[in-house]
N, C-alpha and C positions, 0 to 999 in steps of 0.2 A: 669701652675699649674693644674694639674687632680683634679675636686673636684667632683667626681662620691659618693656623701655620702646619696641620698635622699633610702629611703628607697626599691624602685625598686631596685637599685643595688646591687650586689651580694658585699660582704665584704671580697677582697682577705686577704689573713694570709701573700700569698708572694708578698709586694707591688710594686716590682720590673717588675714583671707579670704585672702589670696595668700598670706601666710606657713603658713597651714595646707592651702593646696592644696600647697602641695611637703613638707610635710612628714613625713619618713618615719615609722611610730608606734614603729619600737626608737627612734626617735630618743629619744622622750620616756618610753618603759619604765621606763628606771634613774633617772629624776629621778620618775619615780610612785613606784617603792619606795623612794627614798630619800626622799620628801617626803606618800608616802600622799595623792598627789592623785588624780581620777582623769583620766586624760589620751585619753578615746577622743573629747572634743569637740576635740582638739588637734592630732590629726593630719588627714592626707589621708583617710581611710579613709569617715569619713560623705559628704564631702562627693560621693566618688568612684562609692558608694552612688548620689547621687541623678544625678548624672552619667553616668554608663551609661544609667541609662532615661531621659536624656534624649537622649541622642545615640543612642539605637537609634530613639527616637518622629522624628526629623528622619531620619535614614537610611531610614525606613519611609515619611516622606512624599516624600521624593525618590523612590525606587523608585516608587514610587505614580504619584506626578505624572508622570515622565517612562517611564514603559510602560504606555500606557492601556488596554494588547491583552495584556496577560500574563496571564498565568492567576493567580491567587493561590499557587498552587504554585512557581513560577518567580520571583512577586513575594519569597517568600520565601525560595529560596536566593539572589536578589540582594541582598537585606537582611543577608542570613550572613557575605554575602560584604563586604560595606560593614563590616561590623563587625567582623569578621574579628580576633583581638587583634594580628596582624602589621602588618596596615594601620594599627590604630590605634596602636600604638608606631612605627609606620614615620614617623608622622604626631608625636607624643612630642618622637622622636628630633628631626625637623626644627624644630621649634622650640625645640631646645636644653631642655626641661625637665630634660632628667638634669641638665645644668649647674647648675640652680636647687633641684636635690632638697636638704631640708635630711636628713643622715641622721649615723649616729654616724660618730664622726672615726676610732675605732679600727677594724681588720681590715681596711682597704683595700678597703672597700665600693664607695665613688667612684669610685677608680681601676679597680673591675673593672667597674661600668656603662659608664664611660667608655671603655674597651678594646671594651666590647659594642656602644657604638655607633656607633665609630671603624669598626668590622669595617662594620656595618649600613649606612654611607654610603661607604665604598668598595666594596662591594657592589653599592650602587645604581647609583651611577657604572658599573659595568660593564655595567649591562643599559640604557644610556644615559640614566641618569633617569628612565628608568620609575618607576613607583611599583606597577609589578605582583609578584604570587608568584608561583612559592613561594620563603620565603626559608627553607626548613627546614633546612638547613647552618649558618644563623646560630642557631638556635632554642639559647635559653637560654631556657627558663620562666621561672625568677623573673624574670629583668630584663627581659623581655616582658610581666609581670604588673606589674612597675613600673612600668614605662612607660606602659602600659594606665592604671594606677590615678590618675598623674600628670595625664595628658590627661581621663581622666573626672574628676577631682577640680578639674580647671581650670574646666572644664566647670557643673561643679556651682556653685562657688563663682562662675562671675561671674553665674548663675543666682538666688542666692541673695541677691549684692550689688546685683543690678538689678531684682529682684522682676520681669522682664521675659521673657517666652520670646520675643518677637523679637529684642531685644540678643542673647540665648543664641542662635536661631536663625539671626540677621544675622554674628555671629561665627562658628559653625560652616559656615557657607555659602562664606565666605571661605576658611578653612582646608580643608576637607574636597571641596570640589567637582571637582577634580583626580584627587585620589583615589576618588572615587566614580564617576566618569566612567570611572575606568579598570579598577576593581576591581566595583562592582554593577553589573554586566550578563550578558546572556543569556550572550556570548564566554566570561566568565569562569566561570563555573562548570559552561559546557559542558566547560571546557577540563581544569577539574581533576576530574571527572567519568571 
């Protein structure tokens, strides 16, 4: 069950759109071969597609906006660094979308994100809340690609639902300013550098 209701999140009209932004596409694999449908408008996967380049074009105008002396060279490892896929699953995790992932019930897939992002928030807690890297001790690729695709996929679809890039951009601004505050800047990527 999706229960995306706290007041951070965006209130889709098309709820169908949310059930396909969490939805993982083996979910819907074995009910395509069983039923010969095609299931790539079913998952997360397109919407997640148009969610990336939108959240890299806002991360780009941040950067922008707020270092009006940077060189465009700098402007863009600050952008790298905003979108970074750790940050952006770092960001995932905090809104609980693994909770909301709809994925297959067999092999203890849930439970082993769930373990990954259990690890990822007591983790953070130890660098006081930060939201800085590096978390590569934590690094599991896929479920940092999940998570990635999760957040880009939410992304997309309230995009999609609101025919609006400010709703998309007024939402992303909420959630991501924090995080970009502490991860795109000059510090940061002098640091891992």
């Amino acid at each position: 069950k999706i229960q995306l209701t706290d007041d951070k999140f965006y209130e889709f009209k098309n709820k169908v759109l949310a059930y396909q932004a969490m939805t993982h596409p083996s979910t819907l694999a074995e009910e395509s071969l069983r039923n010969r449908i095609n299931y790539v408008n079913k998952s997360y996967q397109r919407l997640a597609f148009l969610g990336e380049a939108i959240v890299e074009l806002f991360v780009s105008i941040f950067v922008y906006r707020n270092n009006p002396y940077e060189t465009e060279s700098n402007l863009h490892k600050m952008r790298i660094c905003g979108i970074n896929h750790h940050i952006i699953s770092l960001m995932a995790c905090d809104l609980k979308f693994h909770d909301c992932l709809l994925s297959p019930s067999g092999g203890g897939f849930k439970t082993d994100i769930r373990k990954y992002t259990d690890k990822l928030i007591l983790e953070r807690g130890r660098m006081d809340n930060k939201f800085k890297l590096p978390l590569e001790e934590l690094d599991n690729e896929e479920f940092v690609i999940i998570l990635c695709e999760l957040f880009h996929s939410y992304i997309g679809g309230i995009f999609v639902d609101s025919h609006d890039i400010k709703t998309t951009f007024g939402f992303l601004r909420n959630i991501m300013q924090e995080y970009l505050n502490n991860n795109a800047t000059r510090d940061t990527f002098t640091e891992r550098s």
